[in-house]
N, CA and C of each residue as an Amber inpcrd file, in Angstrom:
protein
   351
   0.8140000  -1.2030000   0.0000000   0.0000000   0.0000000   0.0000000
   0.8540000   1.2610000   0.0000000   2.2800000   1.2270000   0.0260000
   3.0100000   2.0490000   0.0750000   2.9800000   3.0330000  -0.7760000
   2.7040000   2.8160000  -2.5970000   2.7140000   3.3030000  -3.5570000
   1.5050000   3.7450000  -3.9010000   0.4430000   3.0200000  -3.1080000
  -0.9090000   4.2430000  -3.3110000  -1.1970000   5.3080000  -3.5950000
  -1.6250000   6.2020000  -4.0850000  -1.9810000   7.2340000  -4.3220000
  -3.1760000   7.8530000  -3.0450000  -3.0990000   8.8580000  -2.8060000
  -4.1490000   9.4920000  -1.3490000  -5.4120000   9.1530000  -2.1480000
  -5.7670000   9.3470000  -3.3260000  -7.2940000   9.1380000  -4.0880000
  -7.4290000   7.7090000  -4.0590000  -6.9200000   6.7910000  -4.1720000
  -6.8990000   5.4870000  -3.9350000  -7.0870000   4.9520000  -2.8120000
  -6.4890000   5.4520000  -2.0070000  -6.5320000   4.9660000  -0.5200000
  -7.4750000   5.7610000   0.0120000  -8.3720000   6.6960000  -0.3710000
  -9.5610000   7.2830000   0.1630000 -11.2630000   6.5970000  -0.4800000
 -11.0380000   5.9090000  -1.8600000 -11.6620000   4.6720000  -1.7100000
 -11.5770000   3.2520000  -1.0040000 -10.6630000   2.9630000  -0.1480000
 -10.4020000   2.0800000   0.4940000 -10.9490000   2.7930000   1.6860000
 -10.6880000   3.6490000   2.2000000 -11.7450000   4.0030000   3.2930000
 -12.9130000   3.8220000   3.2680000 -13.4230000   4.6250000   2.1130000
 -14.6990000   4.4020000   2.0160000 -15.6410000   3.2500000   1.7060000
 -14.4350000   1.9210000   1.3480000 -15.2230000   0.8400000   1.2840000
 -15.2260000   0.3450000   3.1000000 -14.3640000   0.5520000   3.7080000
 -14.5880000   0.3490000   5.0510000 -15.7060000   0.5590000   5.9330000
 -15.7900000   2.3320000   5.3670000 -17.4440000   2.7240000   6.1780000
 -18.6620000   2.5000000   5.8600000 -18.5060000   1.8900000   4.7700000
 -19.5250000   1.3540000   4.4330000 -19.7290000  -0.3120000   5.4030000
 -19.1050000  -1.2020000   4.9800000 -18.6300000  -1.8380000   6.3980000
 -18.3100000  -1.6720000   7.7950000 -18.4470000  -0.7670000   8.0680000
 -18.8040000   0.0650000   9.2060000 -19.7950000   0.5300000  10.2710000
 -20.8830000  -0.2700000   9.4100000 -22.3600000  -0.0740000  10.2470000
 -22.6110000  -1.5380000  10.7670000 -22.6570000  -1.3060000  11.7390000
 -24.0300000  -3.2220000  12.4650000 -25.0010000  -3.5920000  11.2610000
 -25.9040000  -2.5910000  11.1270000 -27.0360000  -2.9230000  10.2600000
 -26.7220000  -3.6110000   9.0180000 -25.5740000  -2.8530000   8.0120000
 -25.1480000  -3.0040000   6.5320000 -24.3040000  -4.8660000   6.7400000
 -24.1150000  -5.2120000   7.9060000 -23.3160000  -6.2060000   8.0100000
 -23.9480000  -7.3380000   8.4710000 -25.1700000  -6.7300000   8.6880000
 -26.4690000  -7.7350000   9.2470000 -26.9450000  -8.1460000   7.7060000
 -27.3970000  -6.9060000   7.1200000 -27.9910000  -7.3920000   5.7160000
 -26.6260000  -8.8000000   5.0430000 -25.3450000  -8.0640000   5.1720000
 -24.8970000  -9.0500000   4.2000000 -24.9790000 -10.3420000   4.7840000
 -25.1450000 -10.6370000   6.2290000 -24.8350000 -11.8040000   6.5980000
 -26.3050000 -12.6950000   6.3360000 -27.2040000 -11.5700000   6.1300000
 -28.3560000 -12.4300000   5.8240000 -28.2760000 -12.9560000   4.3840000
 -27.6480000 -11.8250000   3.6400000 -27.8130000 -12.7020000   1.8780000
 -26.2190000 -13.5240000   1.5550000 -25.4720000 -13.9360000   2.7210000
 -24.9990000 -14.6320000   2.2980000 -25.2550000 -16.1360000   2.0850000
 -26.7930000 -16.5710000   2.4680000 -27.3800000 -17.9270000   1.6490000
 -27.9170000 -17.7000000   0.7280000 -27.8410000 -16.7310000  -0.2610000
 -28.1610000 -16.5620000  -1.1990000 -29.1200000 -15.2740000  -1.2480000
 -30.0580000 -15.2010000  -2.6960000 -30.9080000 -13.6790000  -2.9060000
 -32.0630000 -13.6390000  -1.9210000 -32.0360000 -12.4950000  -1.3250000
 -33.3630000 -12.6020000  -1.0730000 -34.0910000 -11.2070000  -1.7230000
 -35.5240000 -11.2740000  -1.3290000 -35.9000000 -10.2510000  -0.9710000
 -36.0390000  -9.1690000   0.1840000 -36.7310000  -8.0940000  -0.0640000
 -36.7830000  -7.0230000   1.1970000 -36.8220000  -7.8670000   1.8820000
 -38.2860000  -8.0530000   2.5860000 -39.4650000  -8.8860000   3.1150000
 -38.3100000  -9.9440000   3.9900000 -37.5370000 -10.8620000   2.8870000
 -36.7910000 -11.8030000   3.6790000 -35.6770000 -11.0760000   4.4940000
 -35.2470000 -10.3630000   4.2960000 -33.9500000  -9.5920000   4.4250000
 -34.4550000  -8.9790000   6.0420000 -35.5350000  -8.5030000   5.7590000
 -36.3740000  -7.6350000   7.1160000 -36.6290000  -8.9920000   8.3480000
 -36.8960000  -9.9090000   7.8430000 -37.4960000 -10.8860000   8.6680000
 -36.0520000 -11.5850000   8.9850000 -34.7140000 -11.9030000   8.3190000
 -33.8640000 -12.4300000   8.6640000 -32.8050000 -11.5560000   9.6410000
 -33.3390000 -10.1930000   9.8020000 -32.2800000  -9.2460000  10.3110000
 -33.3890000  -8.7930000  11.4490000 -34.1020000  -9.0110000  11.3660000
 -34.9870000  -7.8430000  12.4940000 -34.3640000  -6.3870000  12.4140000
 -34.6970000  -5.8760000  11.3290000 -34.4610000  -4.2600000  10.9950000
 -35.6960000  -3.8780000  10.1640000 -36.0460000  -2.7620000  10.4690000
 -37.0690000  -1.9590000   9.6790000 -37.3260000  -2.2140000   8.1410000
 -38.4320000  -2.0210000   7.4450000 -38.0650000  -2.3950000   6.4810000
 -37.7430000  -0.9770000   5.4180000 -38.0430000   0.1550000   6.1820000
 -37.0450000   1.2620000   5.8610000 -35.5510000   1.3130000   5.7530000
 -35.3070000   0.9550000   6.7070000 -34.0070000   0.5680000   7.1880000
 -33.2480000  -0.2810000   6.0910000 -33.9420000  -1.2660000   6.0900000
 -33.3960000  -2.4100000   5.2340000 -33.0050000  -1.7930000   3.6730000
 -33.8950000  -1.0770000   3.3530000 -33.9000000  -0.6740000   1.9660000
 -32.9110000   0.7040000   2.3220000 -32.8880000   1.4700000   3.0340000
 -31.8930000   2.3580000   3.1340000 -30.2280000   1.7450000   3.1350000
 -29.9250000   0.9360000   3.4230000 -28.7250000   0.1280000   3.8920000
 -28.7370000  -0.7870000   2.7740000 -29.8630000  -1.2800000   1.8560000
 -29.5000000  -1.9780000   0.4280000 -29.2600000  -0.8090000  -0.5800000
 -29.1910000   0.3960000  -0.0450000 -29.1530000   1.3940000  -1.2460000
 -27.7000000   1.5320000  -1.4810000 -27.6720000   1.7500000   0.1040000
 -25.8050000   2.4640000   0.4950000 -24.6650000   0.8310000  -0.3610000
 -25.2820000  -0.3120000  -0.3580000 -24.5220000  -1.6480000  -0.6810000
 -24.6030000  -1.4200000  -2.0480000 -25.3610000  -1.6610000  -2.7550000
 -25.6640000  -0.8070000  -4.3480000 -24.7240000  -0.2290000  -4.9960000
 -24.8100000   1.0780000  -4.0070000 -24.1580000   1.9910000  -4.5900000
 -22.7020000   1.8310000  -4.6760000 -22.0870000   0.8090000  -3.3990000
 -20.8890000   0.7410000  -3.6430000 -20.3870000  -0.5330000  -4.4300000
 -21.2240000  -1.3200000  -5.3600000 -21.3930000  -2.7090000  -5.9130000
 -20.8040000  -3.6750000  -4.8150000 -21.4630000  -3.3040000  -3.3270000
 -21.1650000  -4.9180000  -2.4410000 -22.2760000  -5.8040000  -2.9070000
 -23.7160000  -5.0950000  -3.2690000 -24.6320000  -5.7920000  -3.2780000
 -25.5770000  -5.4970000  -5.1910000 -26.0890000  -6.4650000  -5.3240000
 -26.8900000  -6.1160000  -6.6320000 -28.3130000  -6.7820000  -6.7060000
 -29.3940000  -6.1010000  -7.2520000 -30.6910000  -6.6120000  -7.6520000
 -30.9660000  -7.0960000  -8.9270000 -32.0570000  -7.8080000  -8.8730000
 -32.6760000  -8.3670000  -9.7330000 -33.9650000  -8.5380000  -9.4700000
 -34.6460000  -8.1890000 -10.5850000 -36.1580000  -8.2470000 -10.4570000
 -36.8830000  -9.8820000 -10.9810000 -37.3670000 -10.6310000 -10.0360000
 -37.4450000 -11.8660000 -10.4550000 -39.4050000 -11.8910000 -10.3890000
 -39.8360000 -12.0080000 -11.5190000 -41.4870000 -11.1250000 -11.6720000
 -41.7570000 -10.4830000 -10.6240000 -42.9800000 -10.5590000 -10.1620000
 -43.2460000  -8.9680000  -9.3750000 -42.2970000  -8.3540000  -8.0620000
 -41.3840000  -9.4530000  -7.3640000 -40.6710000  -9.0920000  -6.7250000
 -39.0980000  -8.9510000  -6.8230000 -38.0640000  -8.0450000  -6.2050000
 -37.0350000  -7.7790000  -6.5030000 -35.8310000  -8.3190000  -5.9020000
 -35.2270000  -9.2280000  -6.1270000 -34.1670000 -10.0810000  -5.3860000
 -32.6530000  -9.4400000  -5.1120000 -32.2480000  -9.1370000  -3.6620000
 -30.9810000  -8.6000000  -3.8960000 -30.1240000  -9.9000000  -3.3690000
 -28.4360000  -9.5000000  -3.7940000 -27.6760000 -10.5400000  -3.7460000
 -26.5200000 -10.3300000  -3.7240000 -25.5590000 -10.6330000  -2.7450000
 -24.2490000  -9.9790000  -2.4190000 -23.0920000 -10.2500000  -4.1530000
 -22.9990000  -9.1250000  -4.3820000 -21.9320000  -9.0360000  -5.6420000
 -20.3130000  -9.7930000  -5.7420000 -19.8340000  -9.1810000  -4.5740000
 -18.7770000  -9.7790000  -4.3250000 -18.4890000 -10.5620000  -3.0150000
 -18.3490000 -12.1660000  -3.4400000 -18.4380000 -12.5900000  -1.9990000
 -16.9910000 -12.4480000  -0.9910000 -15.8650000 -11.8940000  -1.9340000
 -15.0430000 -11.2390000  -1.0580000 -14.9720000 -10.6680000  -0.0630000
 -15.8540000 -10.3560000   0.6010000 -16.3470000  -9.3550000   1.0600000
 -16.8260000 -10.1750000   2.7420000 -16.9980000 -11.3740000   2.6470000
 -17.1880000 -12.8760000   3.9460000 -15.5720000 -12.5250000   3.8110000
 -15.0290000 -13.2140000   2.6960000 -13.4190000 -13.5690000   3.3280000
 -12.3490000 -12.3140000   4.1620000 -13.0610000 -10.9440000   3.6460000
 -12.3040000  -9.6730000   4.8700000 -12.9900000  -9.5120000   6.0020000
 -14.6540000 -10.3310000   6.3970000 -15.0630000 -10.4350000   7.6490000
 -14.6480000 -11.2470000   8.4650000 -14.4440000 -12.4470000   7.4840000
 -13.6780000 -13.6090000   8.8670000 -12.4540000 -12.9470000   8.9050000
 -11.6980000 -12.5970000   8.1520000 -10.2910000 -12.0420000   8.6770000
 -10.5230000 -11.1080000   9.8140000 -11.6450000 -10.5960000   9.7710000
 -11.5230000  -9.5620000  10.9090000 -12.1630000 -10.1410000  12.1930000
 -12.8400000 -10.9470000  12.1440000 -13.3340000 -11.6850000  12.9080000
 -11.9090000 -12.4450000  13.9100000 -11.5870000 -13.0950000  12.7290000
 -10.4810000 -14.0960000  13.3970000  -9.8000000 -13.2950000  14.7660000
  -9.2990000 -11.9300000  13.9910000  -7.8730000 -11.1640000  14.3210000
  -8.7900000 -10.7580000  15.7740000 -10.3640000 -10.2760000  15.8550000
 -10.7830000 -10.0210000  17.1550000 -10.6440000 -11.4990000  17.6300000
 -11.3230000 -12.2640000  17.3120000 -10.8740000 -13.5270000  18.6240000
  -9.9530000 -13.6870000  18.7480000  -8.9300000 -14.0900000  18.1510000
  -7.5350000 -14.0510000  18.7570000  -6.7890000 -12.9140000  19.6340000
  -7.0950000 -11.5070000  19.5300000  -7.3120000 -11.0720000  20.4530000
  -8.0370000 -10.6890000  22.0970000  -8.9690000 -11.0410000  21.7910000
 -10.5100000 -11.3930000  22.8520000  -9.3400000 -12.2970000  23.7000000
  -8.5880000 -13.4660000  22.7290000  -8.4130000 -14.6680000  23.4400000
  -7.3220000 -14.6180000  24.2880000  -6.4890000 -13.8200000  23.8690000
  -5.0080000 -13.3620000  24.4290000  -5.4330000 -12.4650000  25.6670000
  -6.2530000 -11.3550000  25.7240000  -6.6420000 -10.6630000  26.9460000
  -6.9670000 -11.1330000  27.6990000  -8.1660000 -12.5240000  27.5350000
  -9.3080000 -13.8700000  28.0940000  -7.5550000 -14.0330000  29.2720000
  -6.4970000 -14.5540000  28.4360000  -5.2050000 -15.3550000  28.9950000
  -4.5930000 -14.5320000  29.8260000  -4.4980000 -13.0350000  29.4760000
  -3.9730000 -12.0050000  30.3760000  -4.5090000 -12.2100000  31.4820000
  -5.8600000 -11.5750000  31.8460000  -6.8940000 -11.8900000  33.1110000
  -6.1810000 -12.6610000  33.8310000  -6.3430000 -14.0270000  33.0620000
  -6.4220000 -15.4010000  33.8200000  -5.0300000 -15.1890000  34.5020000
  -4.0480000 -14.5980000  34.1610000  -3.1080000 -14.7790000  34.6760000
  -2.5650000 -13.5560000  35.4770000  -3.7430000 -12.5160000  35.9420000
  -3.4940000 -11.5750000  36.7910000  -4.4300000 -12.6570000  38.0050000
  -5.4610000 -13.4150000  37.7680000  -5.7650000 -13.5350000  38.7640000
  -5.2320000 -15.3690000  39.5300000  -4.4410000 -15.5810000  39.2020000
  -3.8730000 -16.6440000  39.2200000  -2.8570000 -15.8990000  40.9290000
  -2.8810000 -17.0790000  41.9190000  -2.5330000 -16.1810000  43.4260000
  -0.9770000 -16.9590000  42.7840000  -0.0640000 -15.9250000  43.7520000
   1.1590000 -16.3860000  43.3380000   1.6950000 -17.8100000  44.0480000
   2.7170000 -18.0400000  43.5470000   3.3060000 -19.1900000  43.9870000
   4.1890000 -19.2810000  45.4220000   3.3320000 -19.9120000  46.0790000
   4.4790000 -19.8820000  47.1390000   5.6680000 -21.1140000  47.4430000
   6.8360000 -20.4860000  47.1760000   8.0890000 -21.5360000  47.5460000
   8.2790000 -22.0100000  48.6930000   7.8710000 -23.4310000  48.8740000
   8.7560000 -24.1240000  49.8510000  10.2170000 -23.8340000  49.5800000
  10.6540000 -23.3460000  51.2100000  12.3960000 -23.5700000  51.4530000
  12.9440000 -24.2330000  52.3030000
């Protein structure tokens, strides 16, 4: 990333904040079994169905997500599934952290050792 350009690396931000919301990360985790609709999307996330469609707009717009109109109703569907493989990475890197602090604790509260002499 060294050779980036600042305009380059200010779309890389902005694909972040977009990834950046609870909600936008709820939707994708719901269409990652595939398309749904609103309707499903609302019922698999428990979010508004304002909401839902506000947060499929913002995915859209940045091609994480794409529609299709399948007869009278409109199916959306994650574009790039790249997009799981930089969540588990980030996922991972928090549990493995979580897990190392979990070990810290444990070992502040661990009573010390006392030497027989």
């Amino acid at each position: 990333m060294r050779d980036t350009s600042p305009m380059a690396l200010a779309q890389v931000a902005d694909y972040f904040k977009v990834l950046s919301e609870v909600s936008r990360l709820q939707v994708l985790s719901c269409l990652r079994t595939g398309p749904k609709n609103v309707m499903e999307i609302v019922e698999g996330t428990g979010l508004g169905q304002a909401n839902v469609s506000k947060h499929l707009k913002v995915l859209m717009h940045c091609g994480m997500v794409s529609r299709h109109p399948q007869g009278v109703s409109v199916f959306y569907k994650v574009s790039d599934p790249v997009i799981f493989n930089l969540c588990e990475i980030v996922c991972d890197r928090i549990s493995t952290r979580l897990l190392a602090q979990a070990n810290q604790i444990e070992t502040l509260k661990m009573p010390e050792q006392t030497h027989i002499q």
